[in-house]
C-alpha positions as CSV (number, residue, x, y, z in Angstrom):
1,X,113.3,189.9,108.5
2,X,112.0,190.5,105.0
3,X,115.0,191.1,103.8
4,X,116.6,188.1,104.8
5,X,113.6,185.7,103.3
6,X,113.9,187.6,100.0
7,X,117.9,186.8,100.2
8,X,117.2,183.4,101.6
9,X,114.9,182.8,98.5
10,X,116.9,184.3,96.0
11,X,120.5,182.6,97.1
12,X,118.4,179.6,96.7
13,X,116.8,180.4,93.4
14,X,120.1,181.1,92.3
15,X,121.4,178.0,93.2
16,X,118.7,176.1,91.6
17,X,119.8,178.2,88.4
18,X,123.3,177.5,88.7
19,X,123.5,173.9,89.1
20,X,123.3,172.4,85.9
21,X,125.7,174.6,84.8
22,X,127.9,173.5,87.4
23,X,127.2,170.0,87.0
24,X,128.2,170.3,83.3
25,X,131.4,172.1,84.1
26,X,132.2,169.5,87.0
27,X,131.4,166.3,84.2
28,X,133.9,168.6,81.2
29,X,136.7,167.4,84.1
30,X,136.3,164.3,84.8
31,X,137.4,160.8,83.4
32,X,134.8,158.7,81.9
33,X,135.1,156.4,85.2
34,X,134.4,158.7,86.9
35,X,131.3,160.6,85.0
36,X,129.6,156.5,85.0
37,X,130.6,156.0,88.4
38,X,127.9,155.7,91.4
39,X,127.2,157.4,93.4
40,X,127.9,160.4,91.6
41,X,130.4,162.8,92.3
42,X,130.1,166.5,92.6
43,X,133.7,167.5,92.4
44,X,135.9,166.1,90.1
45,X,138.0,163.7,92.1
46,X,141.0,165.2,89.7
47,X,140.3,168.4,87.4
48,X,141.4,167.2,84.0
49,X,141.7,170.2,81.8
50,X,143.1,168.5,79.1
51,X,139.9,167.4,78.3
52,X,138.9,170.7,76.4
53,X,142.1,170.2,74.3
54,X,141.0,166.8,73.4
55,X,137.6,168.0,72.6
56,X,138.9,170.9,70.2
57,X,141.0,168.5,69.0
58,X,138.5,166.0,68.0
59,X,137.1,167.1,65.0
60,X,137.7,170.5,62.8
61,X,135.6,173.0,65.9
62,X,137.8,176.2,64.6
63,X,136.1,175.3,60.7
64,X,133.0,175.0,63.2
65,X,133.4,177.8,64.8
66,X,134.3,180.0,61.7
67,X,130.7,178.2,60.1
68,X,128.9,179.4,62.9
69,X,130.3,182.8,63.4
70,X,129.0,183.7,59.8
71,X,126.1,182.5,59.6
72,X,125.1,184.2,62.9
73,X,126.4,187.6,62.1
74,X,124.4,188.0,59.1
75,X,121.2,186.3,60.7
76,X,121.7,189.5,63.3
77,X,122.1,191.9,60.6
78,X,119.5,190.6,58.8
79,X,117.3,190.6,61.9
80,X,117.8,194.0,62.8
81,X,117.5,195.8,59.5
82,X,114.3,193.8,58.2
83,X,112.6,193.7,61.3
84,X,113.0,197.2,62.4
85,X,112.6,198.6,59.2
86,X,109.0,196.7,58.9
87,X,108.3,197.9,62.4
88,X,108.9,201.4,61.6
89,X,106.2,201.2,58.3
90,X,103.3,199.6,60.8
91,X,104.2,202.1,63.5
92,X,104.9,205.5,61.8
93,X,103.2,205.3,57.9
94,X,99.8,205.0,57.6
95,X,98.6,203.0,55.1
96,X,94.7,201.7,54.0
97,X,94.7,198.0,55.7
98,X,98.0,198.4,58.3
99,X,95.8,197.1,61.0
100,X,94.6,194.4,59.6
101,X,97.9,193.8,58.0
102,X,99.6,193.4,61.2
103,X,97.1,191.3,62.5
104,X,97.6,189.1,59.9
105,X,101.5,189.0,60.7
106,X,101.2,189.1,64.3
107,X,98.6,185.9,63.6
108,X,101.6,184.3,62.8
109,X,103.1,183.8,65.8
110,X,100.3,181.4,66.6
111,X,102.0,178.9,63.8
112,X,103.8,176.5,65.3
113,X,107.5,176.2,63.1
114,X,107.6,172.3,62.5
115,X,103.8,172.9,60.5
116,X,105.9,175.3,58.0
117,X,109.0,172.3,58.0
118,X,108.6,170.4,55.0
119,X,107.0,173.3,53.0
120,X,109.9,175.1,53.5
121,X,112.6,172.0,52.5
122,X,110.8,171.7,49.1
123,X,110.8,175.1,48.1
124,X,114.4,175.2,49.7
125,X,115.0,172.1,47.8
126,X,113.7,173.6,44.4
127,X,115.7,176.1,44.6
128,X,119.0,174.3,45.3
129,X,119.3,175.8,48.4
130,X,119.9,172.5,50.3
131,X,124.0,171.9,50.7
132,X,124.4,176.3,51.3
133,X,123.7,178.3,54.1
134,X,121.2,180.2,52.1
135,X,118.4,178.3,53.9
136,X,119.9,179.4,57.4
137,X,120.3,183.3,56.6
138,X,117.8,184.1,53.9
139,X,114.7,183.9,56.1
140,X,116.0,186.3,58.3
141,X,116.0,189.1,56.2
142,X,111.8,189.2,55.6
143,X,111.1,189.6,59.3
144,X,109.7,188.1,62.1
145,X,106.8,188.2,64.0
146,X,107.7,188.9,67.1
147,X,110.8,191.2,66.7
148,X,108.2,193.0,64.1
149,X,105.6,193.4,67.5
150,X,108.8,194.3,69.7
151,X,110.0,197.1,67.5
152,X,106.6,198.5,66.5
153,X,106.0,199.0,70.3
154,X,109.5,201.2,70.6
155,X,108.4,203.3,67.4
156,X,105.1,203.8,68.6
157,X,106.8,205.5,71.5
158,X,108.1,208.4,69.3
159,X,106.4,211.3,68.9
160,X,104.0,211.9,65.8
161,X,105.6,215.5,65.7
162,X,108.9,214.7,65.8
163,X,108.4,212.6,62.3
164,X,106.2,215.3,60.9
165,X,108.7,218.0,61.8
166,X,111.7,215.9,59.7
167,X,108.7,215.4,56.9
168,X,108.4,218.9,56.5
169,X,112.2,219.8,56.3
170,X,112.2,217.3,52.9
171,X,113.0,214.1,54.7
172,X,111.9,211.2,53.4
173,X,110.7,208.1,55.6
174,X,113.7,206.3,55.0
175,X,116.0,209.4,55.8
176,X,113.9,209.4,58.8
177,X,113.8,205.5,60.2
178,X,117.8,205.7,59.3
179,X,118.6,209.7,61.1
180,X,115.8,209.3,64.2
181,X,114.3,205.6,64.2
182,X,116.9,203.7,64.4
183,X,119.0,205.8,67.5
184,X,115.9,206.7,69.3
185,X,115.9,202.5,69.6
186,X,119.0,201.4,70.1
187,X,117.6,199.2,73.4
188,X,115.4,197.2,71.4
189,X,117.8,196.9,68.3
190,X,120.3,195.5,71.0
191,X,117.2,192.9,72.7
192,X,116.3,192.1,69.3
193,X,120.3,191.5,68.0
194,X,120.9,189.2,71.6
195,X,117.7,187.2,70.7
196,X,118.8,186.6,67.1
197,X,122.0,185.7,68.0
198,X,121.2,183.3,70.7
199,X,118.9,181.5,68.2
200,X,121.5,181.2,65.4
201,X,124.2,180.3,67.2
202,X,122.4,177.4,68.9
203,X,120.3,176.2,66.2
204,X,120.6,172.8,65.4
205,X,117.5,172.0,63.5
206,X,118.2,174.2,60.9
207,X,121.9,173.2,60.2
208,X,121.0,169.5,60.5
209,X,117.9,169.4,57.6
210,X,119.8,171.8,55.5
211,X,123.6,171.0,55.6
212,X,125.3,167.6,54.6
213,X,128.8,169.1,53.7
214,X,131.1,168.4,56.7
215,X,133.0,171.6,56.1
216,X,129.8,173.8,56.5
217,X,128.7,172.0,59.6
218,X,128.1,174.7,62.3
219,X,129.5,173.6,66.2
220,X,125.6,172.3,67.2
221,X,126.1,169.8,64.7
222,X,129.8,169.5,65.6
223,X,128.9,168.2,68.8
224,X,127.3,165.2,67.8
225,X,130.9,163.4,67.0
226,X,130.7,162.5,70.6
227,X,127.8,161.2,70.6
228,X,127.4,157.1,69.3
229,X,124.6,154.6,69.3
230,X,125.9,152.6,72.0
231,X,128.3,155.0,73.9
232,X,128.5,159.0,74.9
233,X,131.2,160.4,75.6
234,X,129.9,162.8,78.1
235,X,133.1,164.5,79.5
236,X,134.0,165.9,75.9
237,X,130.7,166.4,75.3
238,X,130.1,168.6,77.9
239,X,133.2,170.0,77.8
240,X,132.3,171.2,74.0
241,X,128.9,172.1,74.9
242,X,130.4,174.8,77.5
243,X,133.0,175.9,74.9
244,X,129.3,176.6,72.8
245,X,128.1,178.5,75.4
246,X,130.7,180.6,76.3
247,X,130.4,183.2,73.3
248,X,126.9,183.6,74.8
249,X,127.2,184.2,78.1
250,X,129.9,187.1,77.3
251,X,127.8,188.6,74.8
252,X,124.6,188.6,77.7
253,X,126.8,189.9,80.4
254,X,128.3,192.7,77.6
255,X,124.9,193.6,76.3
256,X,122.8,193.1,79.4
257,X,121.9,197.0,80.4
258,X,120.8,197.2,76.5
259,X,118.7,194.1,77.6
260,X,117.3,194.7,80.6
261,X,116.4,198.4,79.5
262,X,114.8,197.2,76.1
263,X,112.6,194.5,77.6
264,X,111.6,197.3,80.8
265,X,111.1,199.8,78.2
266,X,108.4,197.2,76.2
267,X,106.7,196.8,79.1
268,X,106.1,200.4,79.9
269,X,105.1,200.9,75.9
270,X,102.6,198.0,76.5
């Protein structure tokens, strides 16, 4: 009997889950009739797939898509080398002040990001920044708070005497976060590398303060050609916005034992 609650709950949780999602895919195939017709429908009354055409076709989306696809690799790379590299110095070097050092950067976390927004456009600004995608990648490799706290906690799980043991054969502590650090966490590199992606590739803050160049506009900001003062055209709209989403989902569903087994492993090293 408990069995079936737990299912009953879950099959409903699920669907709870699942239904914008659907409700987006149904509105990608419908006519614009149909999407301001009431009531509403929840099956297209005729699947029009030739709407995802129209919407690649409405503006330059492979330019987009290119855009995004850089700027989002090297915000990863920049993720994962920076963070896990700072991680490894609070977790495995001591240093006079490292405790009160991470404080200070784990303090920052409690800094909401619009306080740091126009700060960051003027000294962006100042240095000519604003136009490039230097704005968009740059800050990604000095670290971040969080990924810094998630990566600590994984180092902190290796064992003292393993590091001393590569210290004495003449390794340095860069030898050693490259050769042992750097495998031994390969779950919470891949957490941290899904996070970073997810947030670069669906930034749209960033993209719209920084970048006024059509060409460099990323697919977030792409998107908006559907949208108008007066009228939204909601099929192609949501029809882009699942063609957005797509890359994500895949890279979830690839990377999702790394996932799973990075955030279970944080909790146990909590």
């Amino acid at each position: 009997m408990l069995k079936l609650i737990n299912f009953v709950l879950l099959a409903a949780g699920s669907l709870m889950i699942l239904s914008p999602l659907w409700w987006m895919f149904s509105t990608s195939l419908k006519t614009m009739a149909e999407v301001m017709s009431f009531p509403p429908t929840f099956f297209p009354e005729s699947w029009n797939w030739s709407n995802y055409i129209r919407t690649w076709e409405a503006a330059p989306f492979t330019q987009y898509t290119i855009n995004t696809l850089v700027i989002t690799t090297l915000v990863v790379i920049g993720n994962v080398l920076s963070n896990s590299f700072i991680a490894y110095g609070f977790a495995k070097i001591p240093f006079r002040g490292r405790n009160v050092l991470f404080a200070i950067v784990l303090a920052t976390m409690m800094i909401p990001g619009f306080v740091t927004l126009i700060p960051q456009y003027v000294l962006f600004a100042k240095l000519g920044w604003v136009n490039t995608y230097y704005p968009l990648i740059v800050p990604a490799f000095f670290g971040s708070a969080f990924n810094i706290f998630l990566l600590r906690q994984f180092y902190m799980t290796i064992p003292n005497e393993l590091i001393e043991a590569a210290k004495m054969e003449g390794a340095s502590h860069f030898y050693i976060w490259r050769k042992i650090g750097l495998p031994l966490t390969k779950p919470a590199i891949a957490t941290v590398a899904i996070f970073s992606f997810n947030g670069a590739w669906n930034d749209f803050l960033g993209p719209l303060l920084y970048l006024n160049d059509e060409n460099l506009y990323t697919l977030q900001i792409g998107l908006q050609v559907f949208k108008g003062q007066l009228n939204t055209q909601w099929n192609y709209l949501m029809a882009g916005s699942l063609l957005v989403l797509l890359p994500v989902i895949i890279i979830f569903f690839f990377f999702q034992k790394y996932f799973i087994q990075g955030i279970n492993l944080q909790s146990g090293g909590k």
